[in-house]
Backbone as numpy.savetxt, mean C-alpha at the origin, in Angstrom:
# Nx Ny Nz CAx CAy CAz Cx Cy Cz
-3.93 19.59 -15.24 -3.04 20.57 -14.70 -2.05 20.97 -15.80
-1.72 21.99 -16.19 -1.05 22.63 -17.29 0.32 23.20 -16.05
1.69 23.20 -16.70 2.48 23.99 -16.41 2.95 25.11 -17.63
3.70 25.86 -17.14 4.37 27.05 -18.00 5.60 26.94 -18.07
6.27 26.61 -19.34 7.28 26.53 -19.44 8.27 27.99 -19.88
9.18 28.48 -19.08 9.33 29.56 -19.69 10.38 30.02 -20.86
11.04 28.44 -21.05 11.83 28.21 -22.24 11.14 28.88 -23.22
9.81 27.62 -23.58 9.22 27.75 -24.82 8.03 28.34 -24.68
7.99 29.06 -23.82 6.88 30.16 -23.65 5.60 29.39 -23.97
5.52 28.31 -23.50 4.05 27.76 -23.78 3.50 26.73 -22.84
2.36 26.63 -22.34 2.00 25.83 -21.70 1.80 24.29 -21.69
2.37 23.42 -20.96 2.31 21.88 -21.27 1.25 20.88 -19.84
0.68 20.27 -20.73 -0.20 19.26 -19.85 0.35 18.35 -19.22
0.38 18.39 -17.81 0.80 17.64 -17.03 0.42 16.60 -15.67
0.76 15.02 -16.33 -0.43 14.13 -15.58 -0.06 14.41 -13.66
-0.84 14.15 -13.35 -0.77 14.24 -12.21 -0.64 12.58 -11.58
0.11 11.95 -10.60 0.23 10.59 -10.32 0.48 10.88 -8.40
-0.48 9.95 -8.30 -0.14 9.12 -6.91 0.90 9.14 -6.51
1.94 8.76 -5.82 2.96 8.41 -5.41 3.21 7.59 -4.35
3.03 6.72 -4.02 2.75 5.83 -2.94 4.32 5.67 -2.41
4.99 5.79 -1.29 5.73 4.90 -1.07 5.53 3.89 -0.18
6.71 2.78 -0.36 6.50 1.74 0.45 7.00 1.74 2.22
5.90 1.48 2.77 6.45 1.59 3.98 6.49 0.01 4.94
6.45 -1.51 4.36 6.60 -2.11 4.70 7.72 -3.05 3.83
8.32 -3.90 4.97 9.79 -4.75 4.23 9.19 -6.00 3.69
10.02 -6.51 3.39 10.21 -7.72 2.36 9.42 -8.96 3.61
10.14 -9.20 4.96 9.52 -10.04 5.46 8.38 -9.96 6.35
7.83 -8.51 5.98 6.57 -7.92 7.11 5.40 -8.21 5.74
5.72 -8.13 4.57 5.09 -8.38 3.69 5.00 -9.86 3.17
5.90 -10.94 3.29 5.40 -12.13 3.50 4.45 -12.22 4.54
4.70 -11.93 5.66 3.64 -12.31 7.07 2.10 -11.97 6.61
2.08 -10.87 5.98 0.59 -10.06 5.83 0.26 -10.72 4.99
1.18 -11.66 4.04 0.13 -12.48 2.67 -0.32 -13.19 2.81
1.03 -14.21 3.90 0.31 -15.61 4.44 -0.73 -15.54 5.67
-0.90 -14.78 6.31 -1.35 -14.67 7.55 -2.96 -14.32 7.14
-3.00 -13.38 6.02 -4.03 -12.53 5.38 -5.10 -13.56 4.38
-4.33 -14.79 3.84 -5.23 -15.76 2.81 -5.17 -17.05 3.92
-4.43 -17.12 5.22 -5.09 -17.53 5.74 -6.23 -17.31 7.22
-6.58 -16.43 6.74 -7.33 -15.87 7.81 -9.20 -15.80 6.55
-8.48 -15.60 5.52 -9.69 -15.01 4.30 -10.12 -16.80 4.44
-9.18 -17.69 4.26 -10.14 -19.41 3.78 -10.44 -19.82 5.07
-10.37 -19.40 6.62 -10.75 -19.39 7.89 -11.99 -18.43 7.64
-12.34 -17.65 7.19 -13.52 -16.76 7.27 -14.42 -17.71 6.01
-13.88 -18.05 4.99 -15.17 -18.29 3.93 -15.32 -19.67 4.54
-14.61 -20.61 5.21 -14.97 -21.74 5.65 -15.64 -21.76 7.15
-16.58 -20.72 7.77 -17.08 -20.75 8.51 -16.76 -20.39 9.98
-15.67 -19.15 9.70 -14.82 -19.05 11.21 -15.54 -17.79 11.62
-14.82 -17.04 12.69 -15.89 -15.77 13.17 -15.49 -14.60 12.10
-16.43 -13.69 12.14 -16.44 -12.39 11.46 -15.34 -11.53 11.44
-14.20 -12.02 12.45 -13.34 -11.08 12.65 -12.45 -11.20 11.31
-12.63 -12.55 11.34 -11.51 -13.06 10.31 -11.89 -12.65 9.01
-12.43 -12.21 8.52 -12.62 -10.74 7.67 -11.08 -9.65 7.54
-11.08 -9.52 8.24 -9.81 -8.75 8.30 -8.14 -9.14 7.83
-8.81 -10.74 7.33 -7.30 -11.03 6.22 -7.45 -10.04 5.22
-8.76 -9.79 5.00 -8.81 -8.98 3.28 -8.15 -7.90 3.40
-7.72 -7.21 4.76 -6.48 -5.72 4.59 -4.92 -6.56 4.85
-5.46 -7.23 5.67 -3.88 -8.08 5.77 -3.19 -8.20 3.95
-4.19 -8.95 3.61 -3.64 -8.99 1.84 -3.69 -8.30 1.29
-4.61 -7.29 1.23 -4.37 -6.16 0.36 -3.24 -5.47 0.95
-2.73 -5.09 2.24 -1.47 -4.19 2.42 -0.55 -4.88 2.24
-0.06 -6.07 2.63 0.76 -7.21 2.34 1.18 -6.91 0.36
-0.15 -7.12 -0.16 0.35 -6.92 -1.79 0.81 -5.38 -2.61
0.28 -4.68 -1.74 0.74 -3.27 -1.81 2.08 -2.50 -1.23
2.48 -3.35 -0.62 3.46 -3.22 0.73 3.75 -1.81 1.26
2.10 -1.05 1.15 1.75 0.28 2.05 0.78 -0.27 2.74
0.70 0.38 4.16 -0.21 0.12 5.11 -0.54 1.78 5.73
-1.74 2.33 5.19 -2.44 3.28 5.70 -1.81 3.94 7.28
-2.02 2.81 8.13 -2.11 3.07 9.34 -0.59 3.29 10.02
0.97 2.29 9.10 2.05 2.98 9.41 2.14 4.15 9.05
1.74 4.85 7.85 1.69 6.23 7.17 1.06 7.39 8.20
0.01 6.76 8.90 -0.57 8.29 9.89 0.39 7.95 11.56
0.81 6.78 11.41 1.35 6.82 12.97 2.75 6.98 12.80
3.39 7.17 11.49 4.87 7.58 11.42 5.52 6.12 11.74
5.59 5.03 10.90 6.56 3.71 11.17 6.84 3.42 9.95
7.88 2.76 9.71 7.78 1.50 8.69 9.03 0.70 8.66
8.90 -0.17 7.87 9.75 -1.93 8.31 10.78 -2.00 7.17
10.91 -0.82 6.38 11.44 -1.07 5.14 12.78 -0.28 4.90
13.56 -0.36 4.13 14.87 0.95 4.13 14.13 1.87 3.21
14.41 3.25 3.52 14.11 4.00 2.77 14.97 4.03 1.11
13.95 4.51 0.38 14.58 3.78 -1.24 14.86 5.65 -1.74
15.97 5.66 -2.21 16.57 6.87 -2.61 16.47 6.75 -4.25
């Protein structure tokens, strides 16, 4: 993506980035780590299939975005200015 600068009359390359914000807090994101690796060594040690589902627990937990507060409008966190 190129912009136009009209200072210097010339065009400059410009990266384009993600922007994620965070929409979960400090202690909603402990819960999802611990809750999430233990639900993952309950699944590889022979528990039901559900327990599969630590692996988003930890991944949103370590990301501290969760997809699903983002489309239903929530989150646990102060907004960061």
């Amino acid at each position: 993506m190129y912009r136009y600068n009209t200072a210097t009359k010339h065009y400059h390359h410009v990266k384009r980035q993600l922007i994620v914000q965070k929409n979960i807090g400090s202690i909603e994101k402990i819960a999802r780590i611990v809750i999430g690796i233990a639900l993952v060594i309950w699944a590889i040690a022979g528990g039901p299939l559900w327990a599969w589902a630590g692996v988003m627990l930890l991944a949103t937990g370590l990301l501290s975005w969760c997809p699903a507060r983002m489309l239903f409008g929530g989150r646990s966190c102060s907004v960061e200015k």
